[in-house]
C-alpha positions in Angstrom: -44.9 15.3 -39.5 -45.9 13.9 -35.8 -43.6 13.6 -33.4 -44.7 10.5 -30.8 -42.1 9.8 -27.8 -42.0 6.2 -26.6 -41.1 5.2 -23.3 -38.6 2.8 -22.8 -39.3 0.7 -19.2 -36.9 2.1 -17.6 -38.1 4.8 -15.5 -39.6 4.3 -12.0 -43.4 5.6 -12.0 -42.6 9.2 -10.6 -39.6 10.0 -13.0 -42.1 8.5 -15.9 -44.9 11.1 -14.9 -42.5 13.9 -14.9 -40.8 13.1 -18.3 -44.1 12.9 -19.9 -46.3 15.9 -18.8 -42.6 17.9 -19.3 -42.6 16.7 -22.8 -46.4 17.0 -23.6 -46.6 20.2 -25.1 -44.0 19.0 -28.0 -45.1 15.9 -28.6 -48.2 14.8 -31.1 -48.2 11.6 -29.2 -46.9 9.1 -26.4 -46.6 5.6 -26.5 -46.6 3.7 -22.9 -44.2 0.5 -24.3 -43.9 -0.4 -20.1 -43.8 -4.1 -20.7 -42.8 -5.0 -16.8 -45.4 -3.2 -15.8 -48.8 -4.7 -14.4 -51.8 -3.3 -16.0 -53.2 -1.6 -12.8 -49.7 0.4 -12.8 -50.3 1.6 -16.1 -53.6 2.5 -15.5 -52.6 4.5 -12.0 -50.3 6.0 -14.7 -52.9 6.8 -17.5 -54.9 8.1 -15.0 -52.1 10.8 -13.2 -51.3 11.7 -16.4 -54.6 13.0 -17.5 -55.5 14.3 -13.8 -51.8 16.5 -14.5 -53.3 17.9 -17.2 -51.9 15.4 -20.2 -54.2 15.2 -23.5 -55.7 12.4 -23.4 -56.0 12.1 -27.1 -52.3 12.1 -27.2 -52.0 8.6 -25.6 -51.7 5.2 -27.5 -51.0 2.0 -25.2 -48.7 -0.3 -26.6 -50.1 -3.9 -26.6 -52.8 -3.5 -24.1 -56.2 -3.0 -25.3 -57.9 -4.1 -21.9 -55.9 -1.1 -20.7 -57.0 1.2 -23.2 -60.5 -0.2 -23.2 -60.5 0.7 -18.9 -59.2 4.1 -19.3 -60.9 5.0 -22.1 -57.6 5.7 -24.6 -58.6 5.4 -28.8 -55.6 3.9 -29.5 -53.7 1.0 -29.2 -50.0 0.1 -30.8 -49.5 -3.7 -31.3 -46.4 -5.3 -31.4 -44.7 -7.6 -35.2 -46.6 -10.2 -33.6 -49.9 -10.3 -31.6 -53.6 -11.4 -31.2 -54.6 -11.3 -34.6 -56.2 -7.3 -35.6 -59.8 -8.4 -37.1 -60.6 -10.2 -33.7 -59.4 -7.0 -31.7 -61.1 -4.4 -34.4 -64.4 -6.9 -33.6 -63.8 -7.1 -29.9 -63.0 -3.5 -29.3 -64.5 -1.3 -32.2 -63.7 2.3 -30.8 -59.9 1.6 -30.9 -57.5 2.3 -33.9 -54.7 0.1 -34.0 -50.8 0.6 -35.1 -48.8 -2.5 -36.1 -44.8 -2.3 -35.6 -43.5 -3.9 -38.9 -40.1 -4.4 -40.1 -40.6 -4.9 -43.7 -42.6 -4.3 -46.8 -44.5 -7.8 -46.4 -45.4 -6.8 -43.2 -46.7 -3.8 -43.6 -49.0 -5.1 -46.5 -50.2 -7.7 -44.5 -50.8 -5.4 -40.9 -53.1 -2.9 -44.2 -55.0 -5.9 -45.2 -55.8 -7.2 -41.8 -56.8 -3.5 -41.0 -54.0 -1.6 -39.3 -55.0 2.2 -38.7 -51.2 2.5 -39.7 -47.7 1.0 -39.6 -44.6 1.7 -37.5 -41.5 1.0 -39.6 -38.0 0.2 -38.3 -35.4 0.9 -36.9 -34.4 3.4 -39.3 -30.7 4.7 -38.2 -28.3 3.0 -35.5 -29.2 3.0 -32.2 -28.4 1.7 -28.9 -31.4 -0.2 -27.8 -30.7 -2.2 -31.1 -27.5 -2.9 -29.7 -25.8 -5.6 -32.7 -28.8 -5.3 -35.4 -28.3 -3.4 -39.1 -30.4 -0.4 -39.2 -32.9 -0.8 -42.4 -32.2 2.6 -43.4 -35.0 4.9 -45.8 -35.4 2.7 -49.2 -37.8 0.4 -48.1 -39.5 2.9 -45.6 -40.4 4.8 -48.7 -41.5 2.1 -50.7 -44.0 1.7 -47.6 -44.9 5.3 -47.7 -46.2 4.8 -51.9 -47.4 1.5 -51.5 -50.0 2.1 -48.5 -52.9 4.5 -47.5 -52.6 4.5 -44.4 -49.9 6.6 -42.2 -46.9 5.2 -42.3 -44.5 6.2 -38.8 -40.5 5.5 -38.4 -38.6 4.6 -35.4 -35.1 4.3 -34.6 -31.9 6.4 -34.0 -34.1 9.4 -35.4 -32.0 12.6 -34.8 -33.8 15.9 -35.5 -31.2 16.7 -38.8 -33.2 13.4 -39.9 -36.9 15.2 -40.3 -36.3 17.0 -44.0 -35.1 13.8 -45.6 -38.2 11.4 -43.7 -40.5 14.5 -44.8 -39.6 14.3 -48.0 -40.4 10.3 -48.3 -43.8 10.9 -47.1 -43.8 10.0 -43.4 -46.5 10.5 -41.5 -44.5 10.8 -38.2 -41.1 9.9 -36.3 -41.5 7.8 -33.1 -38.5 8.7 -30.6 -37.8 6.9 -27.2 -34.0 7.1 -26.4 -33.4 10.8 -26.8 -36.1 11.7 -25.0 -36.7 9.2 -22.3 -33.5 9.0 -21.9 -32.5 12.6 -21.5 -31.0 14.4 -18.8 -33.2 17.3 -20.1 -36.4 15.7 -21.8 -37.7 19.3 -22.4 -34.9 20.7 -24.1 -34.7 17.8 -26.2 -38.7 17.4 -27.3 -37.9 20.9 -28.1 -35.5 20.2 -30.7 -37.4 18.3 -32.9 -40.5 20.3 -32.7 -37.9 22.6 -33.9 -36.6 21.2 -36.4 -39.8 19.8 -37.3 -41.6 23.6 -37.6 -38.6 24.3 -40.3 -39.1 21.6 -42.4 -43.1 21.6 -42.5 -43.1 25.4 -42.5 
């Protein structure tokens, strides 16, 4: 399975940079969710990372496809709700595109509209879904038969979690809190990639 951090908004630009190139050797992937950001920020950011040595291929922009367009990122994760995909997949041709979906009808529709793949959640409690019931597994793996394309989970993913998601077929667990979060990103990416290399192994 892949292991993809997200970031969370909440780091100033510095403390961002570090958490990420301190993360990147045990990560598959990093989505920059930095809503309150302006686009030239996360552009000055796409571009430090990949001067400091950060993969490149590693880096999928969340919602921005002028940003990923500019900086020359592949892929692009789009919110539930957004411009619709065939008009980006036209626009933009040499981006793949992930849709966050919260349900079996969504996930359907993001495949039929042409979604590279699906981000399902939140999976497990967790506390930036302060107040909302987790969805749990069942319909995750209903996801997982139903579609061709890689299917990812998010939310309140601990690393004890990774045998029972590998099981179901999941392509890859999406983390923010536990690593952005962290007061020791490192030793915490670490854990999963980990765990991950136990239950893949």
């Amino acid at each position: 399975m892949k292991i993809i951090a997200v970031t969370d908004d909440k780091l100033e630009h510095s403390q961002l940079l570090d958490t990420l190139l301190a993360i990147e050797p045990f990560i598959d992937a990093a989505i920059l969710r930095e809503k309150s950001k302006l686009d030239s920020e996360i552009i000055i950011l796409i571009q430090q990372l990949i001067e400091s040595g950060f993969d490149s291929t590693k880096l999928i922009v969340h919602g921005r496809t002028n940003v990923a367009s500019i900086t020359g990122i592949k892929k692009v994760q789009l919110p539930g709700y957004d411009v619709p995909l065939a008009l980006l997949k036209k626009q933009f041709p040499a981006i793949s595109f992930g849709r966050s979906v919260h349900s079996m009808g969504e996930a359907e529709t993001a495949y039929k509209t042409g979604a590279d793949w699906v981000l399902y959640g939140h999976l497990f409690a967790t506390s930036s879904k302060k107040g909302l019931p987790p969805r749990g597994t069942d319909e995750l793996f209903q996801i997982v038969e139903s579609l061709p394309i890689p299917v990812y989970a998010i939310g309140g993913i601990q690393p004890h979690h990774l045998p029972q998601l590998n099981q179901g077929g999941v392509a890859g667990i999406a983390v923010m809190s536990s690593f952005i979060s962290s007061d020791n990103p490192k030793i915490a990416a670490t854990a999963y990639k980990d765990a991950n290399h136990v239950t893949t192994s």
